[in-house]
N, C-alpha and C positions, 0 to 999 in steps of 0.2 A: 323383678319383684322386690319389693320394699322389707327391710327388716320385722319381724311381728313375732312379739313371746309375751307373755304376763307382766314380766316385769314392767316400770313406770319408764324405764329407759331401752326397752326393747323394741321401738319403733324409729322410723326414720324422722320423724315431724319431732318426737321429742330430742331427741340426737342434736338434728337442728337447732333447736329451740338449748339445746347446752352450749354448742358451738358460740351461737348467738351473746349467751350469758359468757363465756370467755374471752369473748372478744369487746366486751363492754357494750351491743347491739340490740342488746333483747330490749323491746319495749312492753313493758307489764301493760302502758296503756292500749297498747294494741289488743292483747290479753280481753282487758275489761270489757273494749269496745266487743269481741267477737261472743261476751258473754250478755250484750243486750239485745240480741236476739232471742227471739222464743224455743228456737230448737240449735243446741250446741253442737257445730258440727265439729269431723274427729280434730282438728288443728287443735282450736280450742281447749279438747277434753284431755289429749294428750298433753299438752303444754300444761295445763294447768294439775295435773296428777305427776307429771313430771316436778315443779314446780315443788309439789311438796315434799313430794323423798326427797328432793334439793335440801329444800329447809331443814327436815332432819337430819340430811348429813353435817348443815352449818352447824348443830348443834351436838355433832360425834354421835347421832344413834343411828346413823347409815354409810356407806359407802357414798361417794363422790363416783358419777358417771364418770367414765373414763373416756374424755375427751384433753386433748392436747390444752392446756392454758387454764381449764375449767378449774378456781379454790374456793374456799367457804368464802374469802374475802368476796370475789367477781358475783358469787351469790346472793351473799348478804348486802352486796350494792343495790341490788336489785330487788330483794325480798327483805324488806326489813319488818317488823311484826305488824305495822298495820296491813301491811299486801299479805301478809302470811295469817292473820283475820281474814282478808278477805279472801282469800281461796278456801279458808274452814269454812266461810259462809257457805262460798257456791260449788265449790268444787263436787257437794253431795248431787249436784245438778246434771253432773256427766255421770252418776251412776245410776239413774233412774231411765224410765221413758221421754222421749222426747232428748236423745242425746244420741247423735251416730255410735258414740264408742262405746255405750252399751246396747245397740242396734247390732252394733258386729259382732262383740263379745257373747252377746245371749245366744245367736246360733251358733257358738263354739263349743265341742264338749272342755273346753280350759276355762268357762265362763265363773265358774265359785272361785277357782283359784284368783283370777282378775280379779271379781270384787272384792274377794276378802282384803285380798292385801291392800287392795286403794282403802278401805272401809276404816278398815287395822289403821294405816296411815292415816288418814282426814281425824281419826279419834284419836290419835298418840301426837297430831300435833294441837289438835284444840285443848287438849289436858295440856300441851308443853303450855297453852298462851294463857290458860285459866291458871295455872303457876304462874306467871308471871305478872299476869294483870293484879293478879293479889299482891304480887312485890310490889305493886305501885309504874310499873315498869312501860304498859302497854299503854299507848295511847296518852 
């Protein structure tokens, strides 16, 4: 049985998906492609809420998953503010209907804890980029 707790790094897919980013491997457009489907399955929903604790830990307001190689640098290769735009955009897409991981998460009784903290995250970093888009910075 596979890793599973609340947190955005408590599963085995996002694990992967850090491994991926430390090794230089992770492809954000693969990411995209799995998110122009109509229903996000868990890869996807998990990558992409992983994705974001990442980003705030690039930014010191989180913990770095603890993965051998994994730095803010290997991150921010990969998530630079416009991809990190785009997962504010859609990442609220894995916490609605029509997304496996909160298909699994809603028969949980850990299901508020789950969303909160993704919710918390997707809003602490679109504030982080609406700071910065105001500094002239984004985009």
């Amino acid at each position: 049985m596979g890793a599973w707790g609340t947190g955005p790094y408590d599963n085995d897919t996002a694990m992967d998906a850090a491994a991926l980013l430390a090794d230089g491997q992770y492809s954000f457009d693969d990411l995209v492609e799995m998110f122009d489907d109509d229903y996000i399955e868990h890869d996807a929903g998990a990558e992409a809420l992983m994705l974001v604790e990442a980003t705030l830990a690039t930014r010191g307001l989180r913990e770095l998953p603890v993965t051998e190689g994994l730095t803010a640098e290997s991150i921010s290769a990969v998530v630079d503010d416009t991809r990190a735009a785009w997962l504010v955009e859609h990442a609220p897409r894995v916490l609605g209907p029509g997304s496996e991981e909160f298909e699994l998460w809603s028969e949980s009784d850990s299901f508020n804890g789950w969303a909160e903290r993704a919710i918390r995250s997707v809003a602490e970093l679109r504030n982080i980029l609406t700071a910065v888009e105001g500094q002239g910075s984004l985009l």
